[in-house]
C-alpha positions as CSV (number, residue, x, y, z in Angstrom):
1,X,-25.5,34.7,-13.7
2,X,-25.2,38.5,-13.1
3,X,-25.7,38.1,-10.0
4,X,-23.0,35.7,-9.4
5,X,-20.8,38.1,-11.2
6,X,-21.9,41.0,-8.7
7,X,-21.3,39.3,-5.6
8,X,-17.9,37.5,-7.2
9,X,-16.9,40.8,-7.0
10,X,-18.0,42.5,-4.1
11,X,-16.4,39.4,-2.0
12,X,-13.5,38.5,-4.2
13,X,-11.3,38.6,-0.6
14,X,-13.1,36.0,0.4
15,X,-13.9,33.3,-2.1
16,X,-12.8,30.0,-1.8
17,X,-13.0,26.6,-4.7
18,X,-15.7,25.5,-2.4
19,X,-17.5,28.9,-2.6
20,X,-17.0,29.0,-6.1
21,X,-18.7,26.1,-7.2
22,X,-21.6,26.8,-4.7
23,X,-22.0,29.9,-6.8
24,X,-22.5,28.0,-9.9
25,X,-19.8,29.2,-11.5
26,X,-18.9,26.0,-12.8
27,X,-21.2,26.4,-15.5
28,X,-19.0,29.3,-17.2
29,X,-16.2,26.4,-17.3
30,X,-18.0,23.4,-17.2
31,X,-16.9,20.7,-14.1
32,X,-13.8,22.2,-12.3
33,X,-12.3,18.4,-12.1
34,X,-11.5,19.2,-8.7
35,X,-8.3,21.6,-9.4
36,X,-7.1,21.6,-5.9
37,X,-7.3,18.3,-5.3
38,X,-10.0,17.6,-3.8
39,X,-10.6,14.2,-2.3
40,X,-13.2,11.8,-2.8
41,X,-15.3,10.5,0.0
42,X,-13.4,7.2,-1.5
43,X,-10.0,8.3,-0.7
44,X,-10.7,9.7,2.9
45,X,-10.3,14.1,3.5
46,X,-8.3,15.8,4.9
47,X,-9.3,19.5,6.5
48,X,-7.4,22.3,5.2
49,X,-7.0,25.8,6.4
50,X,-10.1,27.0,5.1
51,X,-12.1,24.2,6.0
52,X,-11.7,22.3,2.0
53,X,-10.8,18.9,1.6
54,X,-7.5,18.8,0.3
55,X,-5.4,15.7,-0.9
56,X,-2.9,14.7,1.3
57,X,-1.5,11.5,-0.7
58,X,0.2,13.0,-4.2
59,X,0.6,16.7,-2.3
60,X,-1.6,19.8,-3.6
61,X,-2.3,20.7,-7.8
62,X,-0.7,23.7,-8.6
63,X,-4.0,25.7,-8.5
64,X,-2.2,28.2,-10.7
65,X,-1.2,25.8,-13.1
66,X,-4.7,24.0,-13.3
67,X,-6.6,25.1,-16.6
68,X,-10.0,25.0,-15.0
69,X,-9.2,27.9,-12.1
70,X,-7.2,30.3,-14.6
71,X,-10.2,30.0,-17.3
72,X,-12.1,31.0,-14.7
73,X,-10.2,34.1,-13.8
74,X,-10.5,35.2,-17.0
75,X,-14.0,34.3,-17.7
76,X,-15.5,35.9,-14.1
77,X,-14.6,39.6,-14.5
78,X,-13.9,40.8,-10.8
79,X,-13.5,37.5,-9.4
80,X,-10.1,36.5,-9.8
81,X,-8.0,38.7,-11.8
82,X,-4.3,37.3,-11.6
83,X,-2.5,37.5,-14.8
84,X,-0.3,34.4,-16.0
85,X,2.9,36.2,-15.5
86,X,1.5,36.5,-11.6
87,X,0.8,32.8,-11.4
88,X,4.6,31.7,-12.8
89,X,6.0,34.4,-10.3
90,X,4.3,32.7,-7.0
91,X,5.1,29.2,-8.5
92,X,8.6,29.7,-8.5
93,X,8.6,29.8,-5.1
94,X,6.3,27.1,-4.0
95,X,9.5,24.7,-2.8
96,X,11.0,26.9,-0.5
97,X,7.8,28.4,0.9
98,X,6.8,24.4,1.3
99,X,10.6,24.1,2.9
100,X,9.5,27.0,5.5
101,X,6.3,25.8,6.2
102,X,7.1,22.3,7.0
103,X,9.5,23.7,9.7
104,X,7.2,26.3,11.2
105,X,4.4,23.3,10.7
106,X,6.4,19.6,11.1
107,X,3.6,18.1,8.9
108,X,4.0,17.5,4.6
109,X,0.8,17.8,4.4
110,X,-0.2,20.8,6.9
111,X,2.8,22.5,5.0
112,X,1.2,22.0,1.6
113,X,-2.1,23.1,3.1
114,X,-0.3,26.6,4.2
115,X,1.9,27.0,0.9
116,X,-1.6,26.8,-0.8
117,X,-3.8,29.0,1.4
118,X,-0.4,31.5,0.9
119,X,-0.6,31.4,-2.7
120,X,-4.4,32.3,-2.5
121,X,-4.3,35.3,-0.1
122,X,-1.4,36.6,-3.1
123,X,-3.6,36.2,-6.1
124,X,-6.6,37.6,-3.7
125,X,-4.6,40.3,-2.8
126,X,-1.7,40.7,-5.7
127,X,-3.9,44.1,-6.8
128,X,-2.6,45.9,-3.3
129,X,1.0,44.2,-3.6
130,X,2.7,47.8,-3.8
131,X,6.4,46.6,-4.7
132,X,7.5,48.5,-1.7
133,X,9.4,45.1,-1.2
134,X,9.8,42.2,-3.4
135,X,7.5,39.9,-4.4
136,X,9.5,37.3,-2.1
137,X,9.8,38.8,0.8
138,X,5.8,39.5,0.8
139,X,5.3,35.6,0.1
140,X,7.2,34.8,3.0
141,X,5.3,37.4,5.1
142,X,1.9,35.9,3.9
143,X,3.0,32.2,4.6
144,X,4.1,33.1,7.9
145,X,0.8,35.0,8.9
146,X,-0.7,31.5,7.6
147,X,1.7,28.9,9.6
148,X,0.9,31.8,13.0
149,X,-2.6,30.9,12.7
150,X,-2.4,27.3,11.7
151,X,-0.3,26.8,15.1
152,X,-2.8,29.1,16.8
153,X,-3.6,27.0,20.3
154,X,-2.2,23.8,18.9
155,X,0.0,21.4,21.2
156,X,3.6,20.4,19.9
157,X,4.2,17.9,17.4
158,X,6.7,15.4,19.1
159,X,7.9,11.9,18.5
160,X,7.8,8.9,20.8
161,X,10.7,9.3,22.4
162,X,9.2,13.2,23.9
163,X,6.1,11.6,25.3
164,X,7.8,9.0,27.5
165,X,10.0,6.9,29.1
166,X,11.0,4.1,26.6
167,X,8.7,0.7,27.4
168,X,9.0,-3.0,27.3
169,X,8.3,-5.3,24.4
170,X,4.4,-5.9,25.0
171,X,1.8,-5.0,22.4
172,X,-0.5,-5.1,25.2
173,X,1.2,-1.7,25.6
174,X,0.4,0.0,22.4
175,X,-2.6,1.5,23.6
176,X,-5.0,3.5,20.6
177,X,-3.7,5.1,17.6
178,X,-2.8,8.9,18.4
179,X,-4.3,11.4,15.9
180,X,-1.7,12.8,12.8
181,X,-1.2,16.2,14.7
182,X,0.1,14.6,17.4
183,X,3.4,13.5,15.9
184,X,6.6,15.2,13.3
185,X,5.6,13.5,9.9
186,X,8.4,12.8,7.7
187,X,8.2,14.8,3.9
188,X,10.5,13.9,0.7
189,X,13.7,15.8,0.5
190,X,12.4,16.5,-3.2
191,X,9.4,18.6,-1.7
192,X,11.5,20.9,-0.2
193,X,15.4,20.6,-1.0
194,X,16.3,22.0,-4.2
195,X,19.7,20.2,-5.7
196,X,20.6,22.3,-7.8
197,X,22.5,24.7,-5.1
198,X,25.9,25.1,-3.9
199,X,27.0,21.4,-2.1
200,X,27.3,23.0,1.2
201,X,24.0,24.5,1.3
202,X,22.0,21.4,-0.1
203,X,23.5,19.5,3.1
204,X,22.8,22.3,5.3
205,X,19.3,22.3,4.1
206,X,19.0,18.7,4.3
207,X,20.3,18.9,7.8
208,X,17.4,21.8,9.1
209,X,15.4,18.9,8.3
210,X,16.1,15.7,10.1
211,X,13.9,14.6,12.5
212,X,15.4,15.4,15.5
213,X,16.0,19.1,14.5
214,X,12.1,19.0,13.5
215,X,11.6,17.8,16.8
216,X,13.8,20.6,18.7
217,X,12.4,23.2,16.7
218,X,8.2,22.1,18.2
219,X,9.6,23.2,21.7
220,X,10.0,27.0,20.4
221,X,7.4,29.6,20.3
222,X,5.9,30.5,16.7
223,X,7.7,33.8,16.2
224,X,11.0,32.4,17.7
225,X,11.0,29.7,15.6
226,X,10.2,31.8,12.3
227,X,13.4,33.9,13.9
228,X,15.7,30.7,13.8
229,X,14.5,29.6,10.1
230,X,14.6,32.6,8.5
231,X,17.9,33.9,10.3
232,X,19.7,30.7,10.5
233,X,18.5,28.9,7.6
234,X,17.2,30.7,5.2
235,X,20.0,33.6,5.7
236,X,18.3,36.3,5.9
237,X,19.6,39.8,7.6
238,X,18.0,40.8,11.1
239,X,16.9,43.8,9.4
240,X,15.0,42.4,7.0
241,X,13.4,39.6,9.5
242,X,12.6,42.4,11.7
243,X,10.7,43.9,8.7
244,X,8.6,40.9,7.6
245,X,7.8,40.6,11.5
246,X,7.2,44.2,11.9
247,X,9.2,44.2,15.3
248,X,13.1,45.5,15.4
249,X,16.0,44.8,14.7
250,X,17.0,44.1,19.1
251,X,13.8,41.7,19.2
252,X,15.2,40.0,16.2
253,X,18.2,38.8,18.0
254,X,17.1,38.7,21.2
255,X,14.2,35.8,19.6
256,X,17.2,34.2,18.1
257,X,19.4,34.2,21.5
258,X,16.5,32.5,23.0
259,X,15.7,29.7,20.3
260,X,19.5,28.9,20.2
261,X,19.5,28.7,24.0
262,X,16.1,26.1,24.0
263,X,17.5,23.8,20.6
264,X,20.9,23.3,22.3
265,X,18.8,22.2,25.1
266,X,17.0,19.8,22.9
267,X,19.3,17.7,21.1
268,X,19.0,19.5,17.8
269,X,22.6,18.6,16.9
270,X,22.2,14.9,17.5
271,X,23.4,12.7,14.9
272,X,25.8,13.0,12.4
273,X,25.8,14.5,8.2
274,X,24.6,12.3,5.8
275,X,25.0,14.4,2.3
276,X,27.0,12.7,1.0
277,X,27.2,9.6,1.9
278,X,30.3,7.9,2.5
279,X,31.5,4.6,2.1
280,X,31.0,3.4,5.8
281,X,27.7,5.0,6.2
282,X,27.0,3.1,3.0
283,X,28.1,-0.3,4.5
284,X,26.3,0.4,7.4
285,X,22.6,0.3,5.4
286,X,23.3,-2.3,3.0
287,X,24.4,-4.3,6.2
288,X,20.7,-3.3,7.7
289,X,19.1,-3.7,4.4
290,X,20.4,-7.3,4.2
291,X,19.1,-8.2,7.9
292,X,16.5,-7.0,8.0
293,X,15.3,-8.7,5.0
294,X,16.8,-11.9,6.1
295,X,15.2,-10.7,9.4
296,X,18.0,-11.5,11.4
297,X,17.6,-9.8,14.3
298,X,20.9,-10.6,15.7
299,X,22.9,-9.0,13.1
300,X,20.4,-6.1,12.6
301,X,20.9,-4.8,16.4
302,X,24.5,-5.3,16.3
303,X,24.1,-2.4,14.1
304,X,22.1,-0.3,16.1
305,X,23.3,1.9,19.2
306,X,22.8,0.6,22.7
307,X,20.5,3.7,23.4
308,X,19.1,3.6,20.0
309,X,15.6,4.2,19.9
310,X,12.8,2.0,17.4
311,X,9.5,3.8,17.6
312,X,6.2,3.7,15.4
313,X,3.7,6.5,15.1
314,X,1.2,6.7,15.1
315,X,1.5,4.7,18.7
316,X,3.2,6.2,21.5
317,X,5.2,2.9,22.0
318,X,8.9,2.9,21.5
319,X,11.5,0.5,22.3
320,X,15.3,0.8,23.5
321,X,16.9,-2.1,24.5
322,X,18.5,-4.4,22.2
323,X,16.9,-7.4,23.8
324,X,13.3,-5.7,23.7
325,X,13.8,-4.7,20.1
326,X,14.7,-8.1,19.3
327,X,11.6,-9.6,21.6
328,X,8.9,-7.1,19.4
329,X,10.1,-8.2,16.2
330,X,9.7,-12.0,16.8
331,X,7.2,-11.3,18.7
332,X,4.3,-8.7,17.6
333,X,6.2,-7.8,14.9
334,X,6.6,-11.5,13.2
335,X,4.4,-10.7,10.2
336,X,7.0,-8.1,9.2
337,X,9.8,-11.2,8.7
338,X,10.4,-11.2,5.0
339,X,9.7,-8.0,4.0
340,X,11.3,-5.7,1.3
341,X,13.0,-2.1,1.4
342,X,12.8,0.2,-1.6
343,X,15.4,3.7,-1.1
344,X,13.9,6.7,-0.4
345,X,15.0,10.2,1.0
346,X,12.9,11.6,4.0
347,X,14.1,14.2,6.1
348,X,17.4,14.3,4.7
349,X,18.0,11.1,6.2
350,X,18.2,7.4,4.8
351,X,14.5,6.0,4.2
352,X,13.1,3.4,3.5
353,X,9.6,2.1,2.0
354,X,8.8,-1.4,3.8
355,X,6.4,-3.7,2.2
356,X,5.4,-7.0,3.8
357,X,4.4,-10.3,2.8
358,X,0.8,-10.0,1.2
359,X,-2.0,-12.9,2.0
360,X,-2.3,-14.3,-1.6
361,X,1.5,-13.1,-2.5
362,X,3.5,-10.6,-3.5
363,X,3.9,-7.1,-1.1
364,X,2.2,-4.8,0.4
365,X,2.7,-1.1,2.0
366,X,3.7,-0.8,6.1
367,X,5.9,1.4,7.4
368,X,8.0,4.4,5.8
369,X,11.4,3.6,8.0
370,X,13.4,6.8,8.2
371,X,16.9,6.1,10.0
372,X,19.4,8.4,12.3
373,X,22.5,7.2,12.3
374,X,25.7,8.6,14.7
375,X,29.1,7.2,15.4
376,X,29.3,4.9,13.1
377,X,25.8,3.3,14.0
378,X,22.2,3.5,13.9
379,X,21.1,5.6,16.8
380,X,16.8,5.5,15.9
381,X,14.4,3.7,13.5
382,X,11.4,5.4,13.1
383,X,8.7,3.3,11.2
384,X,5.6,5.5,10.0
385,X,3.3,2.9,9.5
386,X,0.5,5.6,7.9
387,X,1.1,4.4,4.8
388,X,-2.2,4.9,3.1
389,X,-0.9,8.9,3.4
390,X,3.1,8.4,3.0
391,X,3.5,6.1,0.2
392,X,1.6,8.2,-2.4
393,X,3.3,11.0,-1.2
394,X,6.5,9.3,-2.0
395,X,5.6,8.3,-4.9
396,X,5.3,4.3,-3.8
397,X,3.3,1.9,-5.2
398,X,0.5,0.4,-3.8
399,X,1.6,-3.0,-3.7
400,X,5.1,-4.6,-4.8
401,X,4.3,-7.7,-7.1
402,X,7.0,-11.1,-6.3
């Protein structure tokens, strides 16, 4: 055991959960119940930044809130030496750095992935943390470092609509599966949008978070597009961009010039504000609600745009016409008439949790629907049908009973 104490602290940079209980420290603390949520080879893994298996269905413990790790801290002299007033400072500001991450990242789950590998370079690290600027504005320049090499090499993150012209209703045309990085996952506005602000500045945030601005922001370059959410989100000053960049104050706003030049290119300011809701918006989705559980197909595209788009990652498939999104859904999409829609908010957009008719009876998961609407209309459907990874996250049941 002393030498697991020795080398916890010569390499206390370094160490890892995984690390951790290779080195037997588990024994100090008893079984460490998985504190950062580990999955089981049940549930399926997911890889995280530092190659650990991290849960992707409920989102990631608060490792500094789990018993287990912070016994260990205290227990392992040299290891881990954050104090509890350390772990309730970085806490506080798990939402927003989740809220910047999942716009550098476009992924829930990649963005809960950075937010924690953030929080354990600080309590690594918190012993050099100088207070030369506050303990935010060091968070933020941590959790960027982490979302620069996380998009290190990676392509874009797109939806169906940026891979290709809009196709015919034939499931022949489907084609496989395409892997989770390859498309903009939707996340919960409660993950990332705090209520509790001004009016105008909950909208706004909602807004920097709708699909289509998602979208826009994939076609900028990593430090542009930590430029445009930091400057033009998050409000911060050039100077103090500049700073966490360590670039100046000219290459600041010259990276902003730019990104504003490519998003106005890329339909960033389609569709129209949503927060809140007013009373023809609200007629518009009870009107979809009711056909599409009567699965009238009639009435539910007379609701719908005449360019509106109905897509479904993870295929690249996506559908335009009125006539072809009428032909899917009594066609290859049949098994989907009857089904229910539960509320939710993704994106800061209306959502919707679609269960189908079950073999045997009652419901069960398959799609998260997350609606754009403009002019009075619906102008895209996108149905998520991952819903072994979306519905935990949004806190959905797995199966709706009659």
């Amino acid at each position: 055991m002393e030498e697991v104490k020795r080398r916890a602290t010569d390499e206390s940079a370094d160490v890892t959960c995984a690390e951790l209980k290779e080195r037997g420290v588990e024994l100090l603390n008893g079984p460490m119940d998985r504190p950062w949520g580990v999955r089981t080879a049940s549930s399926g893994t997911r890889e995280g930044t530092s190659g650990r298996s991290l849960t992707s269905t409920r989102g990631l413990s608060h490792i500094f809130a789990s018993r287990e790790l912070s016994a260990i801290g205290r227990r392992v002299e040299g290891m881990v030496r954050a104090p509890e007033d350390l772990e309730l400072g970085l806490e506080q500001y798990r939402r927003e750095l989740t809220a910047y991450a999942y716009r550098m990242l476009g992924s829930a789950f990649e963005a809960e992935d950075a937010v924690q590998e953030t929080m354990l370079r600080a309590w690594r690290a918190h012993d050099g943390f100088e207070g030369r600027s506050s303990l935010r504005s060091w968070l933020y320049r941590i959790a960027t470092n982490v979302c620069f090499d996380m998009l290190g090499g990676k392509e874009r993150r797109a939806r169906p609509m940026d891979l290709g012209a809009a196709q015919v209703a034939d499931a022949s045309l489907m084609g496989e599966a395409m892997p989770e990085a390859t498309w903009i996952m939707p996340i919960p506005d409660g993950r990332v949008v705090s209520t509790d602000g001004d009016p105008a500045e909950v909208a706004e945030a909602r807004e920097t978070i709708r699909l289509a601005f998602m979208a826009a922001l994939q076609h900028l370059p990593p430090k542009q597009r930590a430029v445009l959410v930091l400057r033009d989100v998050f409000r911060w000053k050039a100077s103090e961009v500049a700073e966490l960049l360590d670039t100046t104050v000219a290459s600041v706003n010259s990276a902003l010039q730019r990104a504003h030049a490519t998003l106005e290119g890329a339909g960033a300011a389609d569709g129209e504000s949503l927060r809140p809701l007013d009373d023809e918006q609200r007629s518009l989705l009870d009107r979809y609600v009711d056909a599409f559980e009567r699965y009238d197909m009639q009435a539910l595209t007379s609701l719908l745009r005449d360019d509106a788009s109905w897509s479904m990652p993870p295929y690249r498939l996506w559908l335009q016409t009125h006539d072809d999104i009428r032909t899917w859904c009594l066609g290859p999409g049949i098994a989907c008439r009857g089904s229910r829609l539960v509320p939710v908010e993704a994106n800061g957009s209306p959502a919707f949790a679609q269960y189908k008719p079950a073999p045997g009876g009652g419901f069960e998961p398959w799609s998260l629907q997350v609606l754009e609407l403009s002019g009075g209309r619906i102008s895209g459907i996108t149905f998520f049908l991952d819903t072994a990874e979306l519905f935990p996250l949004f806190g959905q049941p797995e199966r709706l009973e009659v």
